[in-house]
C-alpha positions in Angstrom: -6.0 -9.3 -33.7 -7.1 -7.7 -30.5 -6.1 -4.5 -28.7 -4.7 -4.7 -25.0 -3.7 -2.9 -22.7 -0.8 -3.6 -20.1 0.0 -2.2 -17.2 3.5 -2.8 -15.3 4.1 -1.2 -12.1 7.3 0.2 -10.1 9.1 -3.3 -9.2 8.6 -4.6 -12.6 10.3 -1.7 -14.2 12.7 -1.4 -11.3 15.9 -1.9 -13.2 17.5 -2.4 -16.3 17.0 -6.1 -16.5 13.3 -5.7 -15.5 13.0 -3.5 -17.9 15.0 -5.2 -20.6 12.5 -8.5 -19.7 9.2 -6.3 -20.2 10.3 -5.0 -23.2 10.8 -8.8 -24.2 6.9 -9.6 -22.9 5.7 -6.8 -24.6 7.2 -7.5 -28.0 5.8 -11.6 -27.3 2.7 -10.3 -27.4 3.1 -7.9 -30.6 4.3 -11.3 -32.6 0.9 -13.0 -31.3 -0.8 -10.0 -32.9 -2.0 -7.5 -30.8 -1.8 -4.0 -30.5 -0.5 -2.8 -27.5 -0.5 0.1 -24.9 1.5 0.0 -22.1 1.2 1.9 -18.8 4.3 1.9 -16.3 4.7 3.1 -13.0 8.1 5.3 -11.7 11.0 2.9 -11.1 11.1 1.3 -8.0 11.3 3.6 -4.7 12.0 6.6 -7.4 8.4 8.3 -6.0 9.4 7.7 -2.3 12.7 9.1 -3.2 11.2 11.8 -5.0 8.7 12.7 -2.0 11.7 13.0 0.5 13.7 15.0 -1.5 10.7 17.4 -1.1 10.7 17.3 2.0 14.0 18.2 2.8 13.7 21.1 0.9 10.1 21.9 3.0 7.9 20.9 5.4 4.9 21.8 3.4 5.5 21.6 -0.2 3.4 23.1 -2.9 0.6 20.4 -4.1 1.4 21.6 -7.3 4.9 21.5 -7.1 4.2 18.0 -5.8 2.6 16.8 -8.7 5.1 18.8 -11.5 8.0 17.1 -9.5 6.5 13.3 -9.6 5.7 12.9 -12.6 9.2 13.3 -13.6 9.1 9.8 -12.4 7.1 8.0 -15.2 8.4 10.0 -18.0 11.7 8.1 -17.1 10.5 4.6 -16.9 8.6 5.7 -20.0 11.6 6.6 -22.0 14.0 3.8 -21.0 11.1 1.3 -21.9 10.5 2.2 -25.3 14.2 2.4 -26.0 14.4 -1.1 -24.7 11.7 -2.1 -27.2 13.5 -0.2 -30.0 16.9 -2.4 -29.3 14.4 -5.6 -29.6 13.8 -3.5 -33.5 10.2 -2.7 -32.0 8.8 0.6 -33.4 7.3 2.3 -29.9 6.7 5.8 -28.7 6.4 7.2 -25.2 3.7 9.6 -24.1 3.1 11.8 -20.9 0.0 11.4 -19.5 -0.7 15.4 -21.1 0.3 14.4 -24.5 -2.0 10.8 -24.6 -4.9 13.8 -23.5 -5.6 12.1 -20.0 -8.0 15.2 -19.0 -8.8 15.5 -15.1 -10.3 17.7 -12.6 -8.2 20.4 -10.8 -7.1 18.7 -7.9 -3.7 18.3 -7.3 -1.8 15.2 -5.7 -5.9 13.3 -5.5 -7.2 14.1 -9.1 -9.7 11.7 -10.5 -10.4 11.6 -14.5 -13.2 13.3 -17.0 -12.3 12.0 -20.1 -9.2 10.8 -22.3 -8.6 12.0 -25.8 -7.9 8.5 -27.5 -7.0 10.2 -31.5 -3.1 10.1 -30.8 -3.2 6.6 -29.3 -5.3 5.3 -32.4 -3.1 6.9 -34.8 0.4 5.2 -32.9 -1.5 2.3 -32.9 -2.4 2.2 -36.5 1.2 3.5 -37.8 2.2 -0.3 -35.9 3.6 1.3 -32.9 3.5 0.1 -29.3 3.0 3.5 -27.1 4.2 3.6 -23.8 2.1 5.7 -21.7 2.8 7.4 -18.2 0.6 6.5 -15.8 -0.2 8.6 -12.4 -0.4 11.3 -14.2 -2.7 13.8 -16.5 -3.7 17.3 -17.6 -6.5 19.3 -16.9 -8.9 21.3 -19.3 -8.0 24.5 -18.0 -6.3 26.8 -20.7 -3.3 26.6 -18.1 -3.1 22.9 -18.7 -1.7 21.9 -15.3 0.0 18.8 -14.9 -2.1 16.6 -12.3 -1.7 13.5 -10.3 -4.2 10.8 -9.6 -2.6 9.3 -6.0 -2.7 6.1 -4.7 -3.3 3.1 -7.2 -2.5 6.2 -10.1 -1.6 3.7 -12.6 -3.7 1.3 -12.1 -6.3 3.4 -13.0 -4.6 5.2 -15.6 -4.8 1.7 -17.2 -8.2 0.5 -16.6 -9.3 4.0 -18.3 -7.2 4.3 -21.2 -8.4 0.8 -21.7 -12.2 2.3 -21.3 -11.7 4.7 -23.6 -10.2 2.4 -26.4 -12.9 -0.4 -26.1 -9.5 -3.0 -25.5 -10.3 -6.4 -25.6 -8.1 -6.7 -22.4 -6.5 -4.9 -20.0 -3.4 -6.9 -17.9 -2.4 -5.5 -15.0 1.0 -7.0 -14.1 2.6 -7.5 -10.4 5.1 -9.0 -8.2 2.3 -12.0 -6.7 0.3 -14.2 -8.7 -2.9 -12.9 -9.1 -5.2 -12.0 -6.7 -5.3 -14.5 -3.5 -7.8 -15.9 -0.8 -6.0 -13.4 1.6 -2.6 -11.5 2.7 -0.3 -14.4 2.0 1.8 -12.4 4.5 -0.4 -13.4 7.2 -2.0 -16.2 6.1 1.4 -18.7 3.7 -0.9 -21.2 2.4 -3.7 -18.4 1.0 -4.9 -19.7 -2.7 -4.4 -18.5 -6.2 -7.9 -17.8 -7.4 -8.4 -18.7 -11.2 -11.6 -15.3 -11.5 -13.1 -13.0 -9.1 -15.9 -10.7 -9.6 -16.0 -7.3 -10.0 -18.3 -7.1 -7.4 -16.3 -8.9 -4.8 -12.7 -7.4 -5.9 -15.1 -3.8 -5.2 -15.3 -5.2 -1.8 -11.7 -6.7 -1.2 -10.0 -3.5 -3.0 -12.2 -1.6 -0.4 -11.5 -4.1 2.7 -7.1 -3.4 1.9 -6.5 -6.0 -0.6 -3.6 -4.3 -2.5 -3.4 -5.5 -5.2 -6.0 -3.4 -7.1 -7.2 -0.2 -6.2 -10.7 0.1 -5.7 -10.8 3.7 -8.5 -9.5 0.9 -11.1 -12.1 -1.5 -10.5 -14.8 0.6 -10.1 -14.2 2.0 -14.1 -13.4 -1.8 -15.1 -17.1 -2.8 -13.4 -18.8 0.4 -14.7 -17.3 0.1 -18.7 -17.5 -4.1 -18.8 -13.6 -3.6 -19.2 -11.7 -7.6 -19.4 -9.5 -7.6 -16.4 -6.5 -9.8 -15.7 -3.8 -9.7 -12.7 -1.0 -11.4 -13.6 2.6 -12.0 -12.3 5.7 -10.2 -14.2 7.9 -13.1 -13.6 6.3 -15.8 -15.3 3.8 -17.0 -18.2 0.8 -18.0 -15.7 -2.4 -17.3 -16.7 -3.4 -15.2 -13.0 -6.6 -14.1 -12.2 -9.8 -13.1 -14.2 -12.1 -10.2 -13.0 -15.0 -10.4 -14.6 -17.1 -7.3 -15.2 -20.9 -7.5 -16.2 -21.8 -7.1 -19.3 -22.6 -3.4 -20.0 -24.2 -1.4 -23.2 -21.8 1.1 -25.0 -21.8 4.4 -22.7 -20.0 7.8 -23.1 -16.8 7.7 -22.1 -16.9 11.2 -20.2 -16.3 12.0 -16.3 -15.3 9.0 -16.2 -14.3 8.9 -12.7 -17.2 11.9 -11.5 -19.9 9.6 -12.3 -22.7 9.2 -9.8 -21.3 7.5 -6.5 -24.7 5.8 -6.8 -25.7 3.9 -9.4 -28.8 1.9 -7.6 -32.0 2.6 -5.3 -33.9 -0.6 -4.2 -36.4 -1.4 -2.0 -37.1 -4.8 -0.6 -40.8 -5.2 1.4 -40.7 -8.8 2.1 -39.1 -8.6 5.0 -39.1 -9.1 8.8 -36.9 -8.1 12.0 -36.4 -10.3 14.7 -34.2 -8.7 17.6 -32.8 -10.1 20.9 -32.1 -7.7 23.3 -29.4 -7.9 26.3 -27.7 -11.5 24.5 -24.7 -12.9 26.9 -21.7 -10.8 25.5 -19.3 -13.9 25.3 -17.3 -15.9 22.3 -20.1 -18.4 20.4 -23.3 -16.7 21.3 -23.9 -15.6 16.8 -22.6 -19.0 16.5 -25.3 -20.8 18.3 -28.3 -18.6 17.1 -27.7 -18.7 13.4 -26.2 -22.0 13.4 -29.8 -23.0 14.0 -31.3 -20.9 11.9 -29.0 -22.5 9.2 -30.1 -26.2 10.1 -33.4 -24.9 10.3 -32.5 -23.4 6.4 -33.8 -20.1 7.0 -32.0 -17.4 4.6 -31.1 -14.1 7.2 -30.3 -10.9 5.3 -29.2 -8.1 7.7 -27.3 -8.8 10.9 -26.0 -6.4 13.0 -24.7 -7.1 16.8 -24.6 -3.2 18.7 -21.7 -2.3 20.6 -21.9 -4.1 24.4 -23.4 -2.4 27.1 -22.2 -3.9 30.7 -22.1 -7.6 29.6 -24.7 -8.0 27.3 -25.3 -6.9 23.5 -27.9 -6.6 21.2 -28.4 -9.1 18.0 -31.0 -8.1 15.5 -31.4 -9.8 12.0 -33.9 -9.8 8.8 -35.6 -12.5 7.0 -38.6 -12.8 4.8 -42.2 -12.5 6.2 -43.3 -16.0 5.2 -40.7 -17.3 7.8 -40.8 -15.0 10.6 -42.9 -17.2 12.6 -39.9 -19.8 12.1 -36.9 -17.6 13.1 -39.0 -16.2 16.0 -39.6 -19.6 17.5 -35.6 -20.2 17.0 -35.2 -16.7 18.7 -37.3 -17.5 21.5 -36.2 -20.9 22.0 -32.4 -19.8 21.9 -32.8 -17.0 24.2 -32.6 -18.6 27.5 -29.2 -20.3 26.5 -28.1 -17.3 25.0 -28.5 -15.5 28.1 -29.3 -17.5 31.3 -29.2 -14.8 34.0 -32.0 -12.7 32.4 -35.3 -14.6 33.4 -37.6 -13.2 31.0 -37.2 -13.6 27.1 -36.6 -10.1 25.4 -36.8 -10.7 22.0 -39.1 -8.3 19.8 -40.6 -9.0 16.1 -41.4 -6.4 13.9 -43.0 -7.8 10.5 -44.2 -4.2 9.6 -40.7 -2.9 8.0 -39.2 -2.6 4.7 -35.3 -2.5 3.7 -34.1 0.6 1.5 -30.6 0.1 0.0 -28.3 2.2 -2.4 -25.3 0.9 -4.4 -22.4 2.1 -5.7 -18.8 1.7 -6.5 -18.7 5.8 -6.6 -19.4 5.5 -2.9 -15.4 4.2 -2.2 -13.6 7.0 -0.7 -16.3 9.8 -1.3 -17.2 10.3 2.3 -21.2 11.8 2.9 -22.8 9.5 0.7 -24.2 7.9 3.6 -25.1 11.1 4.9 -26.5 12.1 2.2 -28.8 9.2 2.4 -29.9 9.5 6.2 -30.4 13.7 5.3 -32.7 12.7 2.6 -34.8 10.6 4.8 -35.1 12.3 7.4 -36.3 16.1 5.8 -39.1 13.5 4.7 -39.6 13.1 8.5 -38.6 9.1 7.7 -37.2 7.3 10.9 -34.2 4.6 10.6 -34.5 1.8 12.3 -31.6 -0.4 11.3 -28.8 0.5 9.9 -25.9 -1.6 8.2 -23.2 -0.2 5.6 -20.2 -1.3 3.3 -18.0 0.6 1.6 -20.3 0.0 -1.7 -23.9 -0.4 -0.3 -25.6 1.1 2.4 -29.1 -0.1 3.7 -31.2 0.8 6.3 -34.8 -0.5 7.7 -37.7 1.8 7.8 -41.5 1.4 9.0 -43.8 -0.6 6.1 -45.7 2.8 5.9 -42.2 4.8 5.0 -41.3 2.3 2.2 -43.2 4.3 -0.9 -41.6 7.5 0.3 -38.1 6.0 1.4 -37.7 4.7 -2.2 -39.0 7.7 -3.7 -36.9 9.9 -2.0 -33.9 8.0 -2.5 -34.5 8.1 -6.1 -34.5 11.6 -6.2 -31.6 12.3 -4.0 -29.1 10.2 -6.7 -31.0 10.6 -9.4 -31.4 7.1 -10.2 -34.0 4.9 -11.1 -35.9 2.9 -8.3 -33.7 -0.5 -9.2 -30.9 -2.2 -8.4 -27.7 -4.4 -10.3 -27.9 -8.0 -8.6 -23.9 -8.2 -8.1 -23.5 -11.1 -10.6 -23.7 -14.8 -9.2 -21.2 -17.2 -11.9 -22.4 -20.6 -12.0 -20.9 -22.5 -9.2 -19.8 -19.3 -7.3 -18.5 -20.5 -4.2 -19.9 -18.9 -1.0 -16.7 -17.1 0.5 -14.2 -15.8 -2.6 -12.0 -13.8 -0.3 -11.1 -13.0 3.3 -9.7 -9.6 4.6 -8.4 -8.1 8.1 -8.5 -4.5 8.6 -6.5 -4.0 11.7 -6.0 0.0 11.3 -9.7 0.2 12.3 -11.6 2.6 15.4 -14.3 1.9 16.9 -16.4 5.2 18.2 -19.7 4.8 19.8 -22.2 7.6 20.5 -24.5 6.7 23.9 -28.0 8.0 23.9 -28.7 9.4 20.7 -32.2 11.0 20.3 -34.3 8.5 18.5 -35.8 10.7 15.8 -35.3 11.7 12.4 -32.2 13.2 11.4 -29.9 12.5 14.2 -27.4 9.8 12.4 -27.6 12.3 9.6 -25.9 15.3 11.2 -23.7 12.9 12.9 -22.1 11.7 9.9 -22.5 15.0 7.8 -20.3 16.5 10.4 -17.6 13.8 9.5 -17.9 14.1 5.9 -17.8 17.4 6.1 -14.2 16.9 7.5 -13.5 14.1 5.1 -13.5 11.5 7.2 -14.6 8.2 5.5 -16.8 5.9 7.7 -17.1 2.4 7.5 -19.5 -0.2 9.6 -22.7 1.5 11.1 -24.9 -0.1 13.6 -27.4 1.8 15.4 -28.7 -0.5 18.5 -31.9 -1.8 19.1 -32.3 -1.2 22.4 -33.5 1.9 23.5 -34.2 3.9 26.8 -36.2 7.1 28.4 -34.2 9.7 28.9 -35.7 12.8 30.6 -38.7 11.7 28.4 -37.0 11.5 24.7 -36.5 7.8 23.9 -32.7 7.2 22.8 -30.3 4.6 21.0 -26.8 4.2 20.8 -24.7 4.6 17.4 -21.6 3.1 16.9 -19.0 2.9 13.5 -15.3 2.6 12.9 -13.2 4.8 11.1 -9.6 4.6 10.0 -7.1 4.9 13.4 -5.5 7.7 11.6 -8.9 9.6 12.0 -10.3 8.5 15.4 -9.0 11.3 17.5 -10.5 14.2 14.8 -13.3 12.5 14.4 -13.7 12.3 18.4 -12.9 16.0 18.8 -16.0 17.0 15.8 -18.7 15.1 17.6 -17.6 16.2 21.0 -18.0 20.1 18.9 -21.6 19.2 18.2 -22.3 17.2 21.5 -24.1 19.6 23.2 -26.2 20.9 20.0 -27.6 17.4 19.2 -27.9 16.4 22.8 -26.3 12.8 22.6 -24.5 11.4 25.3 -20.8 10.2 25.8 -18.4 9.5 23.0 -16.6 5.8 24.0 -13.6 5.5 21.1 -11.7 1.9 21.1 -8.8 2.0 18.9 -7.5 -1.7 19.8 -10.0 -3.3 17.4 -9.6 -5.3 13.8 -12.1 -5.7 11.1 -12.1 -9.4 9.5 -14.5 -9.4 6.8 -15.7 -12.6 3.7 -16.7 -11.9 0.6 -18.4 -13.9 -2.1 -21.2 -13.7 -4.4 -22.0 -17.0 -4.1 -23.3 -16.4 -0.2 -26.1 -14.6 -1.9 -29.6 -16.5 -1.0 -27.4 -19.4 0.9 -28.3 -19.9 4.0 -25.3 -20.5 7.6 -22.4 -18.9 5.4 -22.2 -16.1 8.3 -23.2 -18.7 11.3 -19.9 -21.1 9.4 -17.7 -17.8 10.0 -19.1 -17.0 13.5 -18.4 -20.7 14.7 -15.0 -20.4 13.7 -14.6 -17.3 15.7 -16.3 -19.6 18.3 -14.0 -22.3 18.2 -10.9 -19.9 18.8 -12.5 -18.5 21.7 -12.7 -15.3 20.2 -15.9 -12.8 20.6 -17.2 -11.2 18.0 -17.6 -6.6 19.2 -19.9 -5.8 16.2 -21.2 -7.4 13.3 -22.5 -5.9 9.8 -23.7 -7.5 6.8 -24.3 -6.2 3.0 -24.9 -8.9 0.2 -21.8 -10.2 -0.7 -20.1 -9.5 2.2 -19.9 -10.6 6.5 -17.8 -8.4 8.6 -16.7 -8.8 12.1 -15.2 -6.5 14.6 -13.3 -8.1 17.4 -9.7 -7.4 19.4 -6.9 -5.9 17.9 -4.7 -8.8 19.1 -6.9 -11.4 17.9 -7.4 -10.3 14.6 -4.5 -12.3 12.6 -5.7 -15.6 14.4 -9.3 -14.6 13.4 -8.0 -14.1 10.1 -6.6 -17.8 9.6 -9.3 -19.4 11.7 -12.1 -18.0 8.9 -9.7 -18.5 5.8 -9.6 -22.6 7.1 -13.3 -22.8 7.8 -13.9 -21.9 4.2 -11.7 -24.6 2.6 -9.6 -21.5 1.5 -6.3 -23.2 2.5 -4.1 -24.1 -0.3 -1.6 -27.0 0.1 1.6 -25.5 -0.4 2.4 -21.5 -0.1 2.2 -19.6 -3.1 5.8 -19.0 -4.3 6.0 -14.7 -4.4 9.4 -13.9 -5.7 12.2 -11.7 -3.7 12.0 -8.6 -6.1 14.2 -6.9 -3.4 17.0 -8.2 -4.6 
């Protein structure tokens, strides 16, 4: 007999019937013999109804009153389910999120969890009872005991922790699609079922838009080992498997105010090759690493700068033993890359060493990065290359730097000088998922002062505003200017945040002594994921050719392990989208049947 833990969100609990057939799934799995818990969303729209009704009472309602007046919601899908499981003769309780003990911080409408008192739940569970718990919501510790909500993706992780907390042998999370898919069946009909995804790369997808889990409930799944399965409502298929890595028993407290990083690394063997002032037309990534893949040379880092006239910059790592191979490729390619420029421009730099840190904490905590950049430079360490995802951000520093980079670091996050390998399943294949981003911002900064400290106060200013940032690229080039060599630095940020993110660096302009601010907000982000790209050479040159072949030119590109990401136009980005989900083989043969639950 095992313990699970199931999860059923607003559409599945959206009427009587639906709830009436829940009930019946619920009680199915009961007769198998398991004890259950079960986490529901608000009814349908009730939330969205809910939120307008506060509204037209004021334009700026009381966080507070906010969350006293949404949790109502739960507490009637709560109710109604467990009296639909007593007319099946199934002894079942319902509990608020304060009475299970779901303990969070005191932030209203956004709060994230510290620890969840499990003695009721085991005593329901042990008197035979299924308990019916309401997610989105909790309690905090506070002798006021204030009635809290955990926002977007609420119950989700509401049942990823409660199934934390109990040690479950399972935790279901049930939804109106499949499982979790290659891509947006929206956008792309014929996107796949997959059968099991990694934590890792669900970390990256969740992170990248994919909606069906939030990133919060896969970050506490990956962190406790929790058994994770996405499955539809509307039928008996087995879904999709996310498979956390095996972790030792830990302390179930702060469970969500962990460290947002839980890894430091440092990698010496390797080596940059850079070409500067690269033809800024569709194909040109295509070419160069397609020939470094032939050639089978494994490239860590890429980044491609923002464009400066018509050229750009492309810079990439690999390991020392084969610089003098990817060099020769660079040097070789150049004058195809770029006919009009006479003389090759491509530097090598074998004296360099990647820093890294890693963390699921990092996803919408903005300033980690900063954090990072304001460690190293007070040690008076200059970045060189820099190249972020929403769980890993690494940077390249001068061979000399390494010891005290690392050390640093360590410090800083208070973690030891190692790193978890994101796990590589036998037979993982090289791209698991694709994502498109397309409410994405491009801002670049033109002549930043190349010394230490500069990207840190840049992006300290942002986080100090809460504004999350996304891809990083500092350029290689660099130029004189009234004697101070500079670089240009460019990232993307949500749309929603460009123009207050525009107006904070144009506030500091003159203090740090960069130059103009250039903000594109026609731009998409299409990103691949996979663990099994990991130490597999031309997986990114196999995405840049497709690009190629659809004529359509890649703005910026970014790399972490496990993932390849992509900046080009707005209006290009759904045809990017389908042109990389083919080139993978990620094409099903029919469209995955997603039932009307409008209706």
């Amino acid at each position: 007999m095992g313990l699970i833990v199931q999860k059923y969100g607003g559409t599945s609990v959206g009427s009587v019937e639906r709830i009436q057939a829940v009930a019946r799934r619920v009680k199915a799995t009961v007769a198998a013999g398991h004890q259950v818990v079960v986490v529901v969303s608000a009814m349908g729209k009730t939330t969205d109804s809910l939120v307008q009704l506060a509204y037209a009472i004021s334009d700026r309602p009381s966080q507070r009153e906010m969350d006293m007046l949404l949790s109502t919601g739960e507490q009637v899908s709560i109710a109604l389910l467990t009296m639909a499981l007593h007319a099946l003769g199934e002894p079942a309780i319902s509990l608020t999120g304060a009475q299970v003990g779901i303990v969070t911080e005191p932030a209203h409408t956004r709060a994230r969890i510290l620890h969840i008192e499990t003695q009721r739940l085991e005593r329901h569970l042990k008197e035979g009872q299924v308990v019916v718990v309401a997610g989105f919501q909790g309690i905090t510790a506070a002798a006021d005991f204030e009635v809290t909500t955990l926002g977007r993706g609420g119950s989700d992780t509401s049942a990823v922790a409660i199934a934390a907390a109990l040690q479950a042998d399972c935790c279901e999370i049930y939804t109106d699609v499949p499982g979790i898919l290659t891509t947006d069946p929206r956008l792309v009909p014929n996107a796949q079922l997959m059968s099991e995804i990694t934590c890792d790369e669900m970390l990256e997808l969740a992170s990248l838009g994919a909606k069906v889990l939030h990133p919060r409930a896969v970050e506490i799944a990956r962190n406790y080992g929790v058994d994770l399965v996405v499955r539809s409502s509307w039928t008996d298929d087995p879904g999709t498997r996310v498979i956390a890595p095996a972790r030792p028993p830990r302390p179930v407290e702060n469970l969500e105010l962990g460290k947002p990083v839980d890894g430091v690394a440092l990698d010496t063997d390797q080596a940059k090759v850079a070409l500067l002032r690269v033809a800024d037309r569709p194909g040109i990534a295509a070419q160069l690493f397609g020939e470094l893949a032939r050639q089978n040379l494994d490239v860590d880092l890429i980044i491609q700068s923002i464009h400066e006239g018509q050229t750009n910059d492309i810079a990439f790592t690999v390991q020392k033993s084969v610089l003098k191979q990817a060099e020769a490729v660079a040097v070789a390619f150049y004058p195809r890359l770029n006919p009009r420029v006479e003389e090759t421009d491509v530097l090598v730099d074998a004296d360099i060493a990647k820093v890294s840190i890693t963390g699921a904490g990092m996803i919408g905590r903005p300033g980690v990065a900063a954090q990072m950049f304001s460690a190293l430079a007070a040690a008076g360490i200059n970045l060189q290359m820099i190249s972020t995802s929403e769980v890993n951000v690494s940077c390249t520093v001068a061979a000399a730097d390494a010891g005290r980079a690392i050390a640093v670091l360590s410090q800083t996050f208070d973690v030891e000088a190692e790193t978890t390998v994101p796990q590589q399943p036998p037979d993982a294949p090289p791209v698991r998922g694709v994502a498109l981003d397309p409410k994405q911002a491009r801002i670049a900064i033109r002549d930043v002062p190349d010394r230490p400290g500069m990207a840190a106060a840049i992006f300290q200013t942002l986080a100090d505003a809460a504004i999350s940032v996304d891809m990083i690229i500092q350029s290689q080039r660099s130029r004189a200017l009234g004697g101070v060599m500079t670089r240009d630095i460019a990232f993307t940020v949500a749309s929603a945040d460009a123009e207050r993110a525009t107006e904070l660096l144009k506030g500091v302009q003159t203090q740090l002594g960069y130059g103009d601010i250039l903000v594109d907000t026609a731009i998409a982000k299409v990103s691949i994921v996979g663990v099994g790209m990991i130490h597999r050479p031309g997986i990114a040159a196999q995405m840049f050719a497709a690009l190629a072949r659809e004529n359509i030119n890649i703005q910026m590109i970014a790399t972490s392990e496990i993932r390849v990401s992509c900046v080009v136009a707005e209006a290009e980005g759904v045809r990017a989208l389908r042109a990389v989900h083919t080139a993978f083989g990620l094409d099903g043969e029919a469209p995955v049947v997603i039932p009307d639950v409008g209706k």
